[in-house]
C-alpha positions as CSV (number, residue, x, y, z in Angstrom):
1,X,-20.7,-20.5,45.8
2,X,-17.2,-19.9,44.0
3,X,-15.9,-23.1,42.3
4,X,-13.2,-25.0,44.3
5,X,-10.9,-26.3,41.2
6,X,-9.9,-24.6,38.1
7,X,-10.9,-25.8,34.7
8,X,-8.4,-27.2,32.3
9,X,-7.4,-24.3,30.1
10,X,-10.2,-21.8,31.7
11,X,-9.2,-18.6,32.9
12,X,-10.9,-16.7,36.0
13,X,-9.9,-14.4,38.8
14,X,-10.2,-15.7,42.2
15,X,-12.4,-14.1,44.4
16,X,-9.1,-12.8,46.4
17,X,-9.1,-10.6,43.2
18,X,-5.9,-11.9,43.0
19,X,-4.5,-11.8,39.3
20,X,-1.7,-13.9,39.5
21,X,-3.4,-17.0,39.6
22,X,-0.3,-19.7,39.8
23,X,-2.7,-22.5,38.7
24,X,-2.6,-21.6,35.4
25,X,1.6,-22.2,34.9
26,X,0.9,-25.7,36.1
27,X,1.7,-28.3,33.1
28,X,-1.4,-30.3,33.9
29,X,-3.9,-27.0,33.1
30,X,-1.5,-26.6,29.8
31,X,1.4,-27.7,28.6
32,X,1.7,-25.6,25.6
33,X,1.6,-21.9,27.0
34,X,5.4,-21.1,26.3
35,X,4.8,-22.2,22.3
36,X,1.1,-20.4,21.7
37,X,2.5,-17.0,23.5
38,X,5.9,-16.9,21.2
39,X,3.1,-18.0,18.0
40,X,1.2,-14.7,18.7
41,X,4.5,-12.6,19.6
42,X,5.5,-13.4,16.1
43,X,2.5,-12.7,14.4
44,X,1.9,-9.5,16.6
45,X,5.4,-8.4,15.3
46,X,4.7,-8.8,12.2
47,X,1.6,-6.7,12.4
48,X,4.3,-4.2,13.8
49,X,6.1,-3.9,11.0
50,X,2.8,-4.1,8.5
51,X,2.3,-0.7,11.0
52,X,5.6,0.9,9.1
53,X,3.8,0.3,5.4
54,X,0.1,1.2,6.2
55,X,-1.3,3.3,9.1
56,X,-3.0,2.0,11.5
57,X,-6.2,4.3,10.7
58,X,-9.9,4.7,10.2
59,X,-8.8,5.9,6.9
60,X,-6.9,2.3,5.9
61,X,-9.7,0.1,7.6
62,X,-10.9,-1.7,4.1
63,X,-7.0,-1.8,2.7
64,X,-6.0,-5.1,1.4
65,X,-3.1,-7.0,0.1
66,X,-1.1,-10.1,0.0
67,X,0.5,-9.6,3.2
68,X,-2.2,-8.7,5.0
69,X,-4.0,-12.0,3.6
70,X,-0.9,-14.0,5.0
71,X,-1.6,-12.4,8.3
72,X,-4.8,-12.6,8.2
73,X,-5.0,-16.2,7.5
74,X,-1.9,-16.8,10.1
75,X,-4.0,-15.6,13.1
76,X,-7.3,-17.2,12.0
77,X,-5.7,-20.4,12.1
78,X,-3.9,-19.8,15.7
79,X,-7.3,-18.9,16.7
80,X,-8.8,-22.2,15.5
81,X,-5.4,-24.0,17.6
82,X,-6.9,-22.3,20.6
83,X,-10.1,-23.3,20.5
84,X,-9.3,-27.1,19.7
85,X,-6.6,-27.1,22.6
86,X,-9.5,-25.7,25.1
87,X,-12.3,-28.3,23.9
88,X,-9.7,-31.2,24.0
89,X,-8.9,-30.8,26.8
90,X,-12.2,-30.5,28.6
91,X,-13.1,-33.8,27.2
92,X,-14.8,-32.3,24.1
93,X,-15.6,-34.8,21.1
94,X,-13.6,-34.4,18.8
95,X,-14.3,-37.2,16.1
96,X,-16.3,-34.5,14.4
97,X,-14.9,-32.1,11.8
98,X,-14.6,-28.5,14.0
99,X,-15.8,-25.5,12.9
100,X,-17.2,-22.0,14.1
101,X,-20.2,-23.7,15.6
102,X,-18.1,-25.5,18.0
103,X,-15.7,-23.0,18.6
104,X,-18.7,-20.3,20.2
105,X,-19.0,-23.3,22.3
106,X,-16.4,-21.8,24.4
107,X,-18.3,-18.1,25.5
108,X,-20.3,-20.2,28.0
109,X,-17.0,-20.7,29.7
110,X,-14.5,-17.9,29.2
111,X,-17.3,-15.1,28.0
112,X,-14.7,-14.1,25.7
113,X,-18.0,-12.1,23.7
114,X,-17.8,-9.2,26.8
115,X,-13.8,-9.2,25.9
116,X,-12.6,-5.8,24.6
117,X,-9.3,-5.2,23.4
118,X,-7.7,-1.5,22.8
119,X,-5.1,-0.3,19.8
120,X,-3.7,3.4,21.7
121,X,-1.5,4.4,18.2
122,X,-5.1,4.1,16.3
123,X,-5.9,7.2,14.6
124,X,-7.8,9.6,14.8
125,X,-8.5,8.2,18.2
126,X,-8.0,4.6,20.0
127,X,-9.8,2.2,19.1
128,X,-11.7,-0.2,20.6
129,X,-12.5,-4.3,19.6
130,X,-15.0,-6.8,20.4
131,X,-13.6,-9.1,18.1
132,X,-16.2,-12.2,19.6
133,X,-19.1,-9.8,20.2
134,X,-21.2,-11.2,18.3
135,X,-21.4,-14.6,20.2
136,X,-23.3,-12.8,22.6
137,X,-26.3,-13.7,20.0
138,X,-25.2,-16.4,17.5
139,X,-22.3,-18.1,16.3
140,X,-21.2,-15.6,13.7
141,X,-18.1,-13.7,13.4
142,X,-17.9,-11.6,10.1
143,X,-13.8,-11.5,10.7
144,X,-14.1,-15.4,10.5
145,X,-15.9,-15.1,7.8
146,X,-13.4,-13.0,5.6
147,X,-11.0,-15.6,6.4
148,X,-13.0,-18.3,5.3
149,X,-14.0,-16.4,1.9
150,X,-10.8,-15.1,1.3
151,X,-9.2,-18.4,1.9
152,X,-11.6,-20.7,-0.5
153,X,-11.7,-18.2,-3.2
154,X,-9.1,-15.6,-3.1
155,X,-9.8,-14.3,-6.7
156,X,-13.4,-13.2,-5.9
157,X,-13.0,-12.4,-2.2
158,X,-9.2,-11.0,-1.7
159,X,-10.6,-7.5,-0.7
160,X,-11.6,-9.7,2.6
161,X,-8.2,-9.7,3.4
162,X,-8.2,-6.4,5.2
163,X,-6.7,-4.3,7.6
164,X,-9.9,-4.7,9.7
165,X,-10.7,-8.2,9.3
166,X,-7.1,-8.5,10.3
167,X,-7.2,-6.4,13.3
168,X,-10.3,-8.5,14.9
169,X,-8.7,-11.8,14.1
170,X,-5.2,-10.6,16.0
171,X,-7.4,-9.0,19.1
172,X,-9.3,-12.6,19.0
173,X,-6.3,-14.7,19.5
174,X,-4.7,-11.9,22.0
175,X,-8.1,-12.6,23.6
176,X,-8.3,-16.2,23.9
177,X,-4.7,-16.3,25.2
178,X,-5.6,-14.0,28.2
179,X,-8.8,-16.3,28.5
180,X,-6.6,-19.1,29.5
181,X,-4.1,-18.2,31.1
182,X,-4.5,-14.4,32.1
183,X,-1.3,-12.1,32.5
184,X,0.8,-15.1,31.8
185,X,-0.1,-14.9,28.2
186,X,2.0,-11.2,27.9
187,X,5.8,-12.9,28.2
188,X,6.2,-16.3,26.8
189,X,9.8,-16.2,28.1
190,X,9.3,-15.6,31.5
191,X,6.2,-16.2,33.9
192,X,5.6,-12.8,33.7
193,X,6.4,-9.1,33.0
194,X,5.0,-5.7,34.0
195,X,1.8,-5.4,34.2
196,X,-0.5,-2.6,35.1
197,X,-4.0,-1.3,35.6
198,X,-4.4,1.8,33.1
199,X,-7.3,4.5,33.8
200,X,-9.6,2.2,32.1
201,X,-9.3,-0.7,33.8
202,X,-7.5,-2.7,31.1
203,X,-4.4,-4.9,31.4
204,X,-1.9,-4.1,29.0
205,X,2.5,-5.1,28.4
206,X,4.6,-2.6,27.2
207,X,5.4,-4.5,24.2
208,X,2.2,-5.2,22.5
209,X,0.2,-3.0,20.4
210,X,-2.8,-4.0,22.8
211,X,-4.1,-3.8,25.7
212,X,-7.1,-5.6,27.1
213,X,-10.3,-5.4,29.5
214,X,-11.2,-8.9,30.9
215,X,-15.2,-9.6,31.2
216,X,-16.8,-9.0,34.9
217,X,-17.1,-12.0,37.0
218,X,-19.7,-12.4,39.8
219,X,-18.5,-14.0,42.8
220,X,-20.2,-17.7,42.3
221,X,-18.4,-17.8,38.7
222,X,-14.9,-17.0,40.2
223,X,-12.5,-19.9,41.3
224,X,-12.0,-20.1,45.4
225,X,-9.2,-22.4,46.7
226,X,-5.5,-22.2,47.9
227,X,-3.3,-23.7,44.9
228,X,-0.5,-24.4,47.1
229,X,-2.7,-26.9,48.6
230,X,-5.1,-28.1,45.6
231,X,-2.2,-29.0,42.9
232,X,-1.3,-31.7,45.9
233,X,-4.3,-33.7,45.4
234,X,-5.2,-36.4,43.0
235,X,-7.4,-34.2,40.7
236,X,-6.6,-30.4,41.0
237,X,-8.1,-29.6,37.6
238,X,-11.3,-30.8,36.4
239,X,-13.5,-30.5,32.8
240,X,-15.8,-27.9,31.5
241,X,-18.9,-29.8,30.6
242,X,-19.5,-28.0,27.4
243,X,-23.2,-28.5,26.5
C-alpha cells in the first residue's frame, strides 16, 4: 500500500508518476528550500569557474590545491546542513554530537546510495557518480573522509583536497537536494525551470554542470494522496521513524 502523507523533508514520486509533487513547496515540509538551493548554486558556480583553471578530466582526477580545499570543505559542510535539517525535522535526537554514522541514517529513507549523478563536459567521456554508494554496505564515504583528513591535518593530508574528492562531495549535496525536494531543488528563484527526461532517464537544468538519475521506487514506497486536499488537514506531514 502507497503511504498516504509525505515525510518532512523526504522526497518520493507519487504513484501518478507525477514529478511535480506540490507538497514539497509547502513551508511546513521545509522552510529553508529557497536558502539551501542558492547555497549550492554558489558553490556549483564556483566549481564553474575552478572548470576555466583545471579540466574537468580523468587526467586531473588526483589534482589538488587551496581552492579546491575551500570547495571541497564548502560542500562537505552543506552536506552535513542537509543531513541535520532532514533528522531534525523527523524528530531525530539531536543531544548527541552528529557525525557520518548518523548521517547514513538517512538511505533507509531517501536511498540516496542507488543516486547517480552525471558530468556531460567530463573528458574523455561522461562521467558517472555514486557519490553515497557505499552506504549500500556500511557507513563509509572515502569523499567524507578526505574532508575530514584534509580538514584536521592539512599539512599531512592536503593532497585529499582533490578534484575527485571534490567532485563526489558536490554530486552528494546536488543529491540530497533532489532527495528532498525533487525538481524544485534546480531553481531556487522560482518554483521551477525546465526540466527534461534525457535518453537516459536522468533529470537534468540547463544551468548545472549535472544531471541526475533518481533511485527506482516500488509502488508501496511511493506517496498516494491528493495535496490539494491533505495540506487542509490537521497533520499533512508526518516523521520518518529513523531506527
Amino acid at each position: 500500500m502507497a503511504i498516504g502523507r509525505p515525510f518532512f523533508r523526504i522526497y518520493r514520486p507519487m504513484i501518478t508518476d507525477n514529478i511535480f509533487c506540490k507538497y514539497v513547496l509547502d513551508t511546513r515540509y521545509a522552510n529553508d528550500r529557497s536558502m539551501l538551493c542558492r547555497a549550492y548554486k554558489i558553490l556549483e558556480a564556483d566549481l564553474k569557474k575552478l572548470f576555466e583553471y583545471i579540466e574537468p578530466s580523468d587526467d586531473n582526477i588526483q589534482t589538488y590545491s587551496h581552492k579546491i580545499y575551500e570547495l571541497l570543505l564548502r560542500a562537505s559542510t552543506e552536506f552535513e546542513s542537509n543531513c541535520r535539517r532532514i533528522l531534525e525535522a523527523n524528530g531525530y535526537n539531536m543531544a548527541n554530537r552528529l557525525d557520518i554514522t548518523h548521517y547514513y541514517k538517512i538511505n533507509q529513507a531517501t536511498k540516496l546510495s542507488e543516486y547517480e549523478v552525471y558530468i556531460d563536459i567530463w573528458h574523455p567521456q561522461r562521467k558517472t557518480i555514486r557519490p553515497f554508494a557505499q552506504w549500500q554496505t556500511n557507513h563509509t564515504l572515502t569523499w567524507y573522509q578526505g574532508y575530514n583528513a584534509s580538514k584536521h591535518n592539512r599539512q599531512v593530508n592536503f593532497s585529499e583536497a582533490n578534484i575527485d574528492n571534490l567532485i563526489q562531495a558536490m554530486a552528494g549535496v546536488y543529491a540530497i537536494l533532489y532527495a528532498q525536494f525533487g525538481v524544485y531543488s534546480f531553481n531556487p528563484y522560482q518554483e521551477i525551470n525546465m526540466v527534461e527526461d534525457n535518453t537516459n532517464g536522468s533529470i537534468y537544468s540547463g544551468e548545472s554542470v549535472f544531471s541526475i538519475k533518481p533511485p527506482s521506487w516500488t509502488d508501496d514506497e511511493k506517496y498516494n494522496f491528493d495535496w490539494d486536499d491533505l495540506k487542509n488537514s490537521t497533520n499533512p506531514i508526518e516523521r520518518f521513524i529513523f531506527n
